[in-house]
N, C-alpha and C positions, 0 to 999 in steps of 0.2 A: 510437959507443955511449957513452950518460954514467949514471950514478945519476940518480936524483928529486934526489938529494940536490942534487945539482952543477947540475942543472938549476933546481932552484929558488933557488938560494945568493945571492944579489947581494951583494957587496963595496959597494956606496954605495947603502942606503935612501932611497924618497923618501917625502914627507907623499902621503900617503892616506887615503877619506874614511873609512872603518873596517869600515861597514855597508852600504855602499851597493846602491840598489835602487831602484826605479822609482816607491815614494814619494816619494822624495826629488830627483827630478827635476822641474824646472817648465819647464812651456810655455806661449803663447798664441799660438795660433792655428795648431800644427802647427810653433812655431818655440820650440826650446831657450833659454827666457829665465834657469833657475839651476840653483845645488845650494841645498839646507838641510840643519840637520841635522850640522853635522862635532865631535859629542856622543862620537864612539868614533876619531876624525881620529890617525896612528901613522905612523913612520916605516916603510915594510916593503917589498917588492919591488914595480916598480912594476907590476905587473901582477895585485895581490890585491883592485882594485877590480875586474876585470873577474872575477876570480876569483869573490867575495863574490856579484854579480849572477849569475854561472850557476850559481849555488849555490842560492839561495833564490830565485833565478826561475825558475817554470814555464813561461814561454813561448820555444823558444828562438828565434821570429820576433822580440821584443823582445830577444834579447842581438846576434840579426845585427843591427841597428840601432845599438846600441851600438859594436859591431864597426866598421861601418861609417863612425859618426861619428869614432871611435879611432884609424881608419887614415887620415884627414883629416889628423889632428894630427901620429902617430907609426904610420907604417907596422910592421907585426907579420910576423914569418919564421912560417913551420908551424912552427918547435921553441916559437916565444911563445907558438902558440894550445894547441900542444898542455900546456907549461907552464902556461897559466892555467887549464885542465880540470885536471890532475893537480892541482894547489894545491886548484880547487873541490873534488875528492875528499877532500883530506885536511880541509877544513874542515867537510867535510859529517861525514866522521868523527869529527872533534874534538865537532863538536854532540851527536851521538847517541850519543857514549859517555856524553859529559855529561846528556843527559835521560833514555835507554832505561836504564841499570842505573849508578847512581851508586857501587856497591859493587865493577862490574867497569870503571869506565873505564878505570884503569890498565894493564888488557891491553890494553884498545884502544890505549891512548896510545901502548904499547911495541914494537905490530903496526906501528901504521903508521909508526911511526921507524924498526923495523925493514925495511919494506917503502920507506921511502926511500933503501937502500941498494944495491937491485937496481937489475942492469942497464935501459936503457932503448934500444930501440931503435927508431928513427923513420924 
């Protein structure tokens, strides 16, 4: 059993692309030729690029793909997959405290800091 907290914490940040999503990916012909786009690029745990896309991607057959090509590079434990969901929750939070009521985001902010504190069990 751990926090969000401690689950999400990394001690050594890497560069990450910021925004990342499926605009921002190039192919030809069925084959992954780039990224573009690294306008919002931060130091942060390495798993808030996967974060980011199942955050703002709707399809989640496009993030198993993702998934997919990720564990090619760096194989992922059920605690990293279930970490980059919790992460997408709190960015999804951070968004809508931000556009839905700009007068109350501050409780938003202070919930889900406070809700990184609870137990987590996987």
């Amino acid at each position: 059993m751990m926090t969000a907290k401690k689950m999400l914490y990394v001690e050594k940040a890497v560069l990450v692309h910021g925004d990342f999503d499926i605009s921002h990916i190039f192919h030809t012909e069925g084959k992954y030729s780039g990224i573009i786009d690294f306008g919002e690029i931060r130091a942060n745990n390495r798993l808030y690029d996967l974060a980011t896309f199942a955050s703002f991607n709707q399809s989640r057959r496009l993030y198993s793909y993702l998934l997919k090509g990720y564990c090619e590079i760096v194989p992922l434990t059920d605690e990293d997959l279930y970490a980059a969901e919790l992460m997408a929750l709190f960015i999804i939070l951070r968004f809508l405290g931000k556009k839905v009521n700009t007068n109350f985001s501050e409780h938003w902010y202070r919930l889900a800091k406070k809700q990184l504190n609870y137990i987590i069990t996987i």
